[in-house]
Structures are given as structure tokens and as C-alpha cells.
N, C-alpha and C positions, 0 to 999 in steps of 0.2 A: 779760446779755451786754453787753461791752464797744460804743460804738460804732465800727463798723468802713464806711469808705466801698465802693462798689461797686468802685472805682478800685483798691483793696486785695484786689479779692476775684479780680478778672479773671482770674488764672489758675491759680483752685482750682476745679476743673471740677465738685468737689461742692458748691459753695455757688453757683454761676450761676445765679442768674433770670432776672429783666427790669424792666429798667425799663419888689425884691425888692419886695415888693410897694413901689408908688411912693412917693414922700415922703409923700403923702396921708393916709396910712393908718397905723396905728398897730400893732405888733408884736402879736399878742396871747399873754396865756399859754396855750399847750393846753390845760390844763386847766379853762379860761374853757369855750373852745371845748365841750369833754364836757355842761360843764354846763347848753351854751344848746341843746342838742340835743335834740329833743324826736318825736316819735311820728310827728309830722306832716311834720317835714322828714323824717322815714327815709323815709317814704312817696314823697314827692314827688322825692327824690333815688335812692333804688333802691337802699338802702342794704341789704346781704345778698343782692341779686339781680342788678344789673348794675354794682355800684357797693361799693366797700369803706366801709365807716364811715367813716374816713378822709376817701374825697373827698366823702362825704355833709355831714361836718361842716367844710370846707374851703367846698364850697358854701354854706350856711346863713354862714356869717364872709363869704364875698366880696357875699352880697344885703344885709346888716347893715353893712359898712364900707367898702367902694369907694366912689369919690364919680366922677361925671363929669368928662371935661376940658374945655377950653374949649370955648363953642359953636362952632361951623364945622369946627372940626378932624377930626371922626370920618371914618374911612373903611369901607370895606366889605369886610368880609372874607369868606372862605371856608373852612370848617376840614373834611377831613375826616374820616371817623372820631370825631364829635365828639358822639355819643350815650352815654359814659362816661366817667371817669377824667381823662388830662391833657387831651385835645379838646374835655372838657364843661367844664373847669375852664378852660381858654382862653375856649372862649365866652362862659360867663357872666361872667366878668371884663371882657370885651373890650364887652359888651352892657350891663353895666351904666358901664362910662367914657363909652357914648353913640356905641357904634361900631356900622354897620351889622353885622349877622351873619347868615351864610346856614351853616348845619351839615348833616350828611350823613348819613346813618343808610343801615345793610346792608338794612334792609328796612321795611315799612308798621308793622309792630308798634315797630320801635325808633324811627320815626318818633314817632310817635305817643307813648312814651317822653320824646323832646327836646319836643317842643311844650308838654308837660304843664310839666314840670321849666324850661322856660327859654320861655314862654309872649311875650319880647318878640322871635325870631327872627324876622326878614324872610321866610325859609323855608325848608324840609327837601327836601332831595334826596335821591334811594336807591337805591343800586345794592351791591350784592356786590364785592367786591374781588377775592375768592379767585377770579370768573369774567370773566376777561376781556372777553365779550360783553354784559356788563353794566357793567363799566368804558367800556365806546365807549358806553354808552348814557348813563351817566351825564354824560359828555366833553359829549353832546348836550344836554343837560337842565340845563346849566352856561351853557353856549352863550345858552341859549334866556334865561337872565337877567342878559344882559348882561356888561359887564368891571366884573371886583372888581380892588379895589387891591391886597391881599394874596391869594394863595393858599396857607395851610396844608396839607401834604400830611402831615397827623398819624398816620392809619390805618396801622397793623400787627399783626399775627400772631407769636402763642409759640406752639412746642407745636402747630404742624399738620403736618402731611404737608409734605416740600419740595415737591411741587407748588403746594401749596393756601398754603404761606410765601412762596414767589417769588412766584405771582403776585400780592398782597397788599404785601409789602413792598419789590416793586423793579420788577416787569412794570406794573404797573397806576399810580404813580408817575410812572415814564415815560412810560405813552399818555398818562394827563393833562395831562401838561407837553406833548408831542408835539401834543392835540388841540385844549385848551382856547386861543379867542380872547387875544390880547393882556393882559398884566398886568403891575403896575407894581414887584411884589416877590411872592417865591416860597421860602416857608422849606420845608423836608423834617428830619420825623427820624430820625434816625438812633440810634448807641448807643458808646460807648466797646468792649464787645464786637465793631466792626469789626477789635478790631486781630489780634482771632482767624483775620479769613475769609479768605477769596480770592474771587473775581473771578470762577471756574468758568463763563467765558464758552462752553464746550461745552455746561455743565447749561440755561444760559440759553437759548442757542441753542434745545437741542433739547424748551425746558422739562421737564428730566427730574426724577428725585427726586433727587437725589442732591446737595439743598441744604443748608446749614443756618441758622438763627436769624443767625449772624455772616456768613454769606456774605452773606444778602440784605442786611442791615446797609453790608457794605461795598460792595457794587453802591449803596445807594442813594447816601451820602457823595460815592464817586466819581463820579455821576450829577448829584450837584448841584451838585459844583465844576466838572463840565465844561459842565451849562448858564450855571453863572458864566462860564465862558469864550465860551463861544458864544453869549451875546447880552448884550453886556456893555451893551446900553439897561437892562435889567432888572436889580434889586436880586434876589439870590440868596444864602442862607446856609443851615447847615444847623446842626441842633443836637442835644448824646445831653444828653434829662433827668434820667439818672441811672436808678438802682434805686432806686422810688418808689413807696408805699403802696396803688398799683392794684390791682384785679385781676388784669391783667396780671402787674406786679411780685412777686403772692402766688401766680402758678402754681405753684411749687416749694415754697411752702409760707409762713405767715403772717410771713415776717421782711424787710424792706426797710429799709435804712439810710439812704441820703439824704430830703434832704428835699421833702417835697410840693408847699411852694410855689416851693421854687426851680425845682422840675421843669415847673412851665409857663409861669413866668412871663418865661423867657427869651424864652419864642414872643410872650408879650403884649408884650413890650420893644422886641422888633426889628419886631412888625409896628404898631404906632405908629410908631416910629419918631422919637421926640422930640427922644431925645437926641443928638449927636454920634456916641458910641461905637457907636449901632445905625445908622448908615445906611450901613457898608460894604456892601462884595457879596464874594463868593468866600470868607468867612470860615466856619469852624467852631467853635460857639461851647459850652464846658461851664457854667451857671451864668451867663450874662451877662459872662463871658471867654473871648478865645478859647484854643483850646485845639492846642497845636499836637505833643502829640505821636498820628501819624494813621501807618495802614499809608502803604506805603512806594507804593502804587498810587493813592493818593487825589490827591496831586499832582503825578501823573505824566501830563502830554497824552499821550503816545502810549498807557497803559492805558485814558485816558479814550477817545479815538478807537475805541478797541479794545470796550469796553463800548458805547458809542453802537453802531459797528455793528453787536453781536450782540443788542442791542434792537431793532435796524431788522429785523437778519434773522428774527428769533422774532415778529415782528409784523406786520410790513409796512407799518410807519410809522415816515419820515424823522422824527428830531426837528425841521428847521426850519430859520430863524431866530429 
């Protein structure tokens, strides 16, 4: 099969799933990669179980070829949802450049998962996404370990219930931003399938089912250009990494077109922050460019006014300053 980008495929509703490395580092060939793969990374990485071969063998290349940045410079970051796929492939990249990392796991078991797999984490936090009251619990338990420099709001959901979708990829987002202490830059993903959704600020409101996969998508976009506007001290961007070799991305079946490492390595770019191009704010970024065609509500202040408050009202928590 031909290759075909996700950007290409957006509005053939039967082919829809889900979705450079720095100077440092040198290209490799794939098929390097197959070869250095071995029993013991499958093992250690979750390879057929929480994890595609893909990101298993993506792992094993980033422990073998990353090199650290300068001493001094690392910062501390927060990623969550980052016990598989692009979350685990941010951390371990971002941990081994020599950056503080704290990752989040749904629960004690996938805990325990990231510690094994990425053994130099600062530490594991845990809370369910899909349930709200465990979202404020988490909010707390964030709190309790001080201010990080970045916070990655990586965690999403394919393929659940619109309840169990919203709350995951656009309610719980929110309260985090809304709860967690002061930070110095705040990336969110998002997906090029926002340009499908709507805003369904009634579903939101009343957290009803009647979400989908691009709705929450485009709540979340809209959500993070409006906390760009709303506290413009804070570095804010958001970014969609493509249809990519996750599990996620192989829900509908084992085919994913773009590529893997562009797919996280945009989050590792802007949350260093090295270069010139990454220290905007209010930017949406595809690939480590931005990306500027977005639904027609993304940069619209009166939709975003409009989505803040039916977050405040389905919750009962102001975003802020």
C-alpha cells in the first residue's frame, strides 16, 4: 500500500483511527532498528501488551542513541498518560537528555509498568482520567510535588463511551490546568481530526454521551489557545502527532502512516525549548511547524469564552489566572 498521510485520509470516515530527533543523533535505518531488538526489550517495553512493537523498538533506539544536553539546563517535567506509546516515548527521550521526569500512570499496575520500563523517573503519579474524582485527586498529588517547568497534558482515549471520551480528553485537561500550582509552559494534544468536531458545549455542560473522538479533540485545541490567551505569563502550545504506530493509532486496525518519531518528538522540542522556533505560546504545532489550517472555533475568543464557561459549569471550577 501506497504511502498515504493521515492529513489525506481525514475525510474518509472508513479509513479514520488515531493517532527530529536533535542534531545529536543520527537517522537510523528501520531495519537496523528490527535487528537490535531482542526478547528482553520486548519484555521490558510491553511489547504486544501495552505497547506496539513499534514503540518497543523506538524505545530500545532512544536508550542506545540519545546523548544528554548540557549540564544545568534540564528541567522538570510532567507528562501525563505516559505509561505507553507517544507519552512513554517523550519520557524516555526527555530522561535520558537529563531532564527531570515525573509520568502518570491510570492506575498501581501501570505504575509499576513505567518504573520497571523507564527505572530513572523522579516519580509516578495515578489517577483515572475517564473519572473525574480521581482527576482532582491526582490535581492534589501534582501539587504535593512541587512546580514543574513543563506540564504535558499527553493522556487520551479512542474508542470509549462519550462519557468516558470527554472526560479523558477535554474535562479532565481542564481541571488539571484549572487545579495544578503555577507552571512555566503547558503543551496539550490534540489531533488534526478537530477539524471534524464541534464544541457540543450542551454535551459538555450536561457531560452527556453524545460526544465524539473529534469533538473532544476540538474542545481540547480550543482550550489551550484560550489558556494561551488567558495567562499570557505562561508558555502554551498545543500539538496533533499524527496517525502513528501506537496502540492507539492500530485501534481500527494494524495500518498507521505517519511517522513515529515525528509523532512525539514535537512535545520533546517545545518542552526543552532550545531552539528559537519552540519558545512561542498560543501556537499549534504539526511536525515541529505550525500548523495553521484549524476549525473555524479554535481561534475564535468568543467560542473560547464560551467553552471555558461550560468547563466551569460541568465542574465547578474557574480556570483562573
Amino acid at each position: 500500500m501506497p504511502h498515504v498521510s493521515r492529513r489525506a485520509l481525514l475525510q474518509s470516515s472508513s479509513l479514520i483511527g488515531m493517532g527530529i530527533l536533535s542534531a545529536c543523533t543520527p537517522t537510523p535505518d528501520p531495519a537496523d532498528a528490527r535487528r537490535d531488538t531482542t526478547a528482553a526489550v520486548e519484555d521490558r517495553y510491553g511489547a504486544g501488551t501495552y505497547n506496539t512493537q513499534e514503540v518497543a523498538d523506538e524505545l530500545h533506539y532512544i536508550q542506545k542513541n540519545v546523548r544528554a544536553i548540557e549540564e544545568g539546563k534540564g528541567r522538570r517535567i510532567l507528562i501525563t498518560g505516559s505509561t505507553a506509546g507517544l507519552g512513554q516515548l517523550a519520557a524516555a527521550h526527555l530522561l535520558t537528555r537529563g531532564h527531570r521526569v515525573v509520568a502518570h500512570a491510570r492506575n498501581d499496575r501501570r505504575a509499576a509498568d513505567v518504573r520497571r520500563d523507564l527505572p530513572d523517573l523522579e516519580s509516578v503519579v495515578t489517577g483515572e482520567l475517564t473519572d473525574l474524582d480521581q482527576t482532582r485527586a491526582l490535581a492534589s498529588q501534582i501539587n504535593e510535588l512541587g512546580a514543574f517547568d513543563v506540564i504535558i497534558h499527553n493522556a487520551g482515549e479512542y474508542g470509549l463511551s462519550g462519557e468516558k471520551m470527554l472526560h479523558a480528553n477535554s474535562i479532565s485537561p481542564y481541571l488539571l490546568t484549572a487545579l495544578i500550582d503555577a507552571h512555566a509552559h503547558l503543551i496539550y494534544l490534540t489531533s488534526d481530526l478537530h477539524l471534524n468536531g464541534d464544541l457540543a458545549l450542551d454535551e459538555l455542560r450536561s457531560g452527556g454521551t453524545d460526544i465524539t473522538y473529534d469533538d473532544s479533540k476540538l474542545q481540547v485545541l480550543t482550550l489551550a489557545m484560550a489558556v494561551a490567551r488567558r495567562r499570557p505569563g505562561v508558555r502554551v502550545n498545543a500539538v496533533a502527532p499524527g496517525w502513528v504506530p501506537t496502540l492507539m493509532g492500530f485501534h481500527n486496525g494494524p495500518y498507521a502512516p505517519d511517522n513515529l518519531r515525528e509523532g512525539y518528538m514535537t512535545q520533546v522540542w517545545l518542552a526543552e525549548g532550545i531552539e528559537r522556533s519552540s519558545q512561542i505560546t498560543g501556537e499549534f504545532f504539526f511536525h515541529q511547524e505550525p500548523e495553521s489550517n484549524v476549525h473555524a472555533s479554535v481561534r475564535d475568543t468568543t467560542a473560547q469564552d464560551e467553552l471555558l464557561r461550560a468547563y466551569e459549569d460541568r465542574t465547578g471550577v474557574p480556570l483562573g489566572s
